[in-house]
KOLGUMI-141411 format. One line per 8 residues: their letters; for each residue x, y, z of N, C-alpha, C. Coordinates in steps of 0.001 Angstrom, whole numbers. Each point is the difference from the previous one (the first is absolute). Layout:
BEGIN
A	X,Y,Z,X,Y,Z,X,Y,Z; ...
//
This chain:
BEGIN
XXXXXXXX	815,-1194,0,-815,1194,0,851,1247,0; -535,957,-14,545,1658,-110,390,281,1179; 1191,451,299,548,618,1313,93,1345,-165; -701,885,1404,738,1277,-101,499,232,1549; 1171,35,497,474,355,1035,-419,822,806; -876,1624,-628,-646,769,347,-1115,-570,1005; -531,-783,-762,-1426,-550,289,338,-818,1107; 1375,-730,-29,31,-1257,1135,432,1028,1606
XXXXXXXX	773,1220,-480,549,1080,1486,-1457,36,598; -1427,513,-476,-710,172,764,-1341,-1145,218; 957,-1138,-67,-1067,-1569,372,-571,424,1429; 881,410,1441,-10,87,1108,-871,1375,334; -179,595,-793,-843,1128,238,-1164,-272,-630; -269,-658,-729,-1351,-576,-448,-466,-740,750; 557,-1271,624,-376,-536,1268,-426,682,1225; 571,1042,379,48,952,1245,-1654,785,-137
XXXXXXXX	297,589,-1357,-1343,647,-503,-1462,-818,348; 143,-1647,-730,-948,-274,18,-463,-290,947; 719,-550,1295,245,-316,1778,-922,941,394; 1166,1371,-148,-852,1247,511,-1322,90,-220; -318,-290,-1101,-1992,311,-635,-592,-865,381; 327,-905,468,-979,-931,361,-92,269,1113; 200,663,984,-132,472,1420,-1073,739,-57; -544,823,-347,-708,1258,-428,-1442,-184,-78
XXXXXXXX	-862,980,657,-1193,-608,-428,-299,436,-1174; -148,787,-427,-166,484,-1648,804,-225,-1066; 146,-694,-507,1545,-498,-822,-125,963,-1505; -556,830,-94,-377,574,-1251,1769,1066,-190; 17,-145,-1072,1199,1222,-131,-276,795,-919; 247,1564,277,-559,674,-1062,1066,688,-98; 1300,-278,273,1113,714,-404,1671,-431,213; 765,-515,-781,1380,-448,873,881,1306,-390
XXXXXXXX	1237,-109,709,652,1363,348,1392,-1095,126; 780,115,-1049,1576,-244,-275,625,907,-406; 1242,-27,1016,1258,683,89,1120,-695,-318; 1210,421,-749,1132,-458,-216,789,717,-822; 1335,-1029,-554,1243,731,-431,-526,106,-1244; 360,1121,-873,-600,322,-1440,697,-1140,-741; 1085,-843,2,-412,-1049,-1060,-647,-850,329; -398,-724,863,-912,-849,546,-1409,-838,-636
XXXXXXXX	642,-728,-1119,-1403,-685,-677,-951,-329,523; 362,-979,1808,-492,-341,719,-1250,1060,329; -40,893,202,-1076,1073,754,-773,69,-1393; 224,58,-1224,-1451,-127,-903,-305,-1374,-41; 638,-1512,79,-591,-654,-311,-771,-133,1344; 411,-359,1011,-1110,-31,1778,-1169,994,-735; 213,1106,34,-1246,780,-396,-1003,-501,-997; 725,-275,-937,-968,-536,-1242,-435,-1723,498
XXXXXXXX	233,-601,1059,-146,-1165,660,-1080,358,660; 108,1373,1067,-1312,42,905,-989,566,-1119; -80,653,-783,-817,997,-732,-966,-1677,-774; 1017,-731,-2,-1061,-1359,-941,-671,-648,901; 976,-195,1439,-716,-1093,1151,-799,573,451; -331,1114,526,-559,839,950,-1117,1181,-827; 52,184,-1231,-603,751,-864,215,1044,691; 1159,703,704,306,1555,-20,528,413,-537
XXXXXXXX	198,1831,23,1162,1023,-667,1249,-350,587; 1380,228,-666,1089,-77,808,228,1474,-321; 1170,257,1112,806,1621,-266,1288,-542,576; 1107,-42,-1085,1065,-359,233,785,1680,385; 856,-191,769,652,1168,-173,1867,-106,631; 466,784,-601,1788,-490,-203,660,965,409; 1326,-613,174,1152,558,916,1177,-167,-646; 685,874,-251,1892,-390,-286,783,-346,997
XXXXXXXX	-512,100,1164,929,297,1480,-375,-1707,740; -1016,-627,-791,-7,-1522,792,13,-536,-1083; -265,-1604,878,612,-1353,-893,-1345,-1051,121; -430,-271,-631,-1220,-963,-602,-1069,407,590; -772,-757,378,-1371,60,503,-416,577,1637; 101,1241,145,40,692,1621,-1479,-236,177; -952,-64,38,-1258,-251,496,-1728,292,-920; -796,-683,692,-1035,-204,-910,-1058,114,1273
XXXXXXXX	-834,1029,-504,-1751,225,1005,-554,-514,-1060; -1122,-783,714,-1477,-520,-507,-1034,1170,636; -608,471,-510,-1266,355,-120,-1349,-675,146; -540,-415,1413,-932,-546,243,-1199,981,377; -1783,-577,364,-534,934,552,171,-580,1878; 924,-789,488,40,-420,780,1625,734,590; 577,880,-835,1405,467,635,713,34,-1435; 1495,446,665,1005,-18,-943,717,-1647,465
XXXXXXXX	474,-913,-786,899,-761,41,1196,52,58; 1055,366,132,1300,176,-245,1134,-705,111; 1506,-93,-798,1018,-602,-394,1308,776,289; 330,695,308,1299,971,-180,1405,-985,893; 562,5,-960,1655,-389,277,1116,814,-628; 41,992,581,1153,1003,-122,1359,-593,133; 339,-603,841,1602,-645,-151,805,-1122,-577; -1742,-312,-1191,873,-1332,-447,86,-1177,178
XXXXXXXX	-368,-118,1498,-18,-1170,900,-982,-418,844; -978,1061,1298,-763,-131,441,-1786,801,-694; -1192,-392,197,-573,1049,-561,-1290,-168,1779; -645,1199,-308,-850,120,933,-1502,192,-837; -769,-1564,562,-1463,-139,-652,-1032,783,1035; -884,432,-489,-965,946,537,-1496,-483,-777; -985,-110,1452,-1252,-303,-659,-801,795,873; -1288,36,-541,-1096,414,966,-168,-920,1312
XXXXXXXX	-15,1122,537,-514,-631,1907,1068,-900,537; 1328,53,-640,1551,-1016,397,1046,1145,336; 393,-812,876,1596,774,288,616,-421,-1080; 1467,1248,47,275,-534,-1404,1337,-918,420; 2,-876,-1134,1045,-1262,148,1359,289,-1026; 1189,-86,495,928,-474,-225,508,-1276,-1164; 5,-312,-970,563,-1005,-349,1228,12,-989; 1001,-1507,256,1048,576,-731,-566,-720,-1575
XXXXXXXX	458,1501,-604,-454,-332,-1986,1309,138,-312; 1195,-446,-280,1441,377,-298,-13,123,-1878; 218,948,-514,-33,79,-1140,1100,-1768,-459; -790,-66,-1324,288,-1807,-559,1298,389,-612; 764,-851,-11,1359,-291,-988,-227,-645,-971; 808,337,-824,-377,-368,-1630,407,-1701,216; 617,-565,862,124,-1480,203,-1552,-473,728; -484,854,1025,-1371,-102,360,-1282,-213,-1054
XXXXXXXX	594,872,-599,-1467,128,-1588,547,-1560,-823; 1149,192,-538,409,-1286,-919,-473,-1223,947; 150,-210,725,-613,-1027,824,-1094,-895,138; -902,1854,59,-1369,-503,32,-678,-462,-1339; 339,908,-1046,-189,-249,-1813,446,-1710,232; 852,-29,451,851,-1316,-767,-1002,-1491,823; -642,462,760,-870,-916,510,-1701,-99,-261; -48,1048,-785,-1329,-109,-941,201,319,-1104
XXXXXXXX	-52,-783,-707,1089,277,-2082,-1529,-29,-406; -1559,-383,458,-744,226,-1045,-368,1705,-59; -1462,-244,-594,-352,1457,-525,-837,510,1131; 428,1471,460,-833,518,1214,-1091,1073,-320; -1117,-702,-220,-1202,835,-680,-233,1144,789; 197,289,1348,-4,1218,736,770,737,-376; 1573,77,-275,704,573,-1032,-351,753,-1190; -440,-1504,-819,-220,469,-1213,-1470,1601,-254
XXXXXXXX	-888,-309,944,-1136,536,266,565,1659,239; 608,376,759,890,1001,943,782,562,-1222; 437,-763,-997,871,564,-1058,-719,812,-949; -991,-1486,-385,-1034,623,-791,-629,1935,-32; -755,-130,1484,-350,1201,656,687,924,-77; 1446,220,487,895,967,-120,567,213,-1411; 415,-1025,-897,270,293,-1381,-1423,394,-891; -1513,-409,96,-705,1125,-121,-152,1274,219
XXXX	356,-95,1064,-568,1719,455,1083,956,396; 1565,-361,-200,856,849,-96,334,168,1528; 551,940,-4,463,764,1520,-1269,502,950; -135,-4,898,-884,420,361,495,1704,960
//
């Protein structure tokens, strides 16, 4: 199948995301909110991932001064969701009506990503779907 490395850095934040929403009593999203380093493929394809799973708007928005994916709000009518990992290593999750938690997200090594590709060689239709979306509709 098709590998994109991009896509495999933010496997662990898609997991985290979906964790997070299922907590929630309203799981509706009517908006995601990504931040990151301006080359960062990763932050349009996640976006164009929630915008298909979740049928919301994304608003990506960029930085020269950081490095990949610094954080992502969900937009619920139940709260904001939140993701932010500023150092790379730890990020701090935030939900409605929760203290906020600590967890370590350590940005992936390119031996981390090859790894994971190399242990699913077929085709990843969530991928492909996410590509689709974003190579339709351009930059957002």
């Amino acid at each position: 199948g098709d590998t994109d490395l991009a896509w495999t850095r933010v496997t662990r934040w898609r997991a985290l995301l979906a964790a997070a929403l299922e907590q929630v009593a309203d799981q509706r999203v009517t908006k995601a909110r990504l931040h990151g380093d301006t080359g960062s493929p990763s932050i349009l394809l996640l976006g164009a991932w929630l915008q298909g799973t979740l049928g919301c708007e994304f608003e990506a928005t960029y930085a020269d001064d950081v490095r990949g994916l610094q954080s992502i709000v969900l937009e619920t009518p139940s709260g904001e969701i939140g993701i932010a990992r500023p150092d790379g290593h730890n990020a701090t999750l935030t939900q409605p009506g929760q203290p906020e938690h600590t967890i370590a997200l350590p940005a992936r090594t390119l031996g981390d990503c090859l790894a994971e590709e190399l242990r699913r060689l077929d085709d990843d239709p969530v991928y492909g779907n996410a590509l689709r979306r974003w190579a339709g509709k351009g930059q957002a």
